[in-house]
Steps between C-alpha positions, in 0.01 A plus 500: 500500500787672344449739201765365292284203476218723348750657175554290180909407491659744331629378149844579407483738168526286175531567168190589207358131383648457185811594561728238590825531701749524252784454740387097521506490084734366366704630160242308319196539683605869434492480112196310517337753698627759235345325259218432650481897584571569068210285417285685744625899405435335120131410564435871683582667218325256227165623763627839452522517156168328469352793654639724363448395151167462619475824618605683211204331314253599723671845458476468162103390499421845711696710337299821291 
């Protein structure tokens, strides 16, 4: 028995899941994905200013 039969095949390196291969896109697959990418960065910060608004009330409750 050989030990190469005993290692896993090596993978070649890919990239992060969710990030597709923009080389393949095209022009407007590209805006799309842009878009896509706005809506996203628009619904962080909606989250961030929830808690944030939230935490200044709970500031606001403890504060002396």
């Amino acid at each position: 028995m050989d030990t190469d039969d005993l290692e896993p095949p090596q993978n070649p390196p890919r990239k992060p899941a969710g990030k597709p291969d923009l080389q393949i896109m095209s022009v407007a697959q590209l805006h799309d994905y842009i878009a896509e990418m706005e809506a996203e960065i628009a619904r962080v910060r909606a989250a961030i200013d929830g808690k944030q608004s939230a935490r200044g009330a709970a500031d606001a409750v403890f504060k002396v």
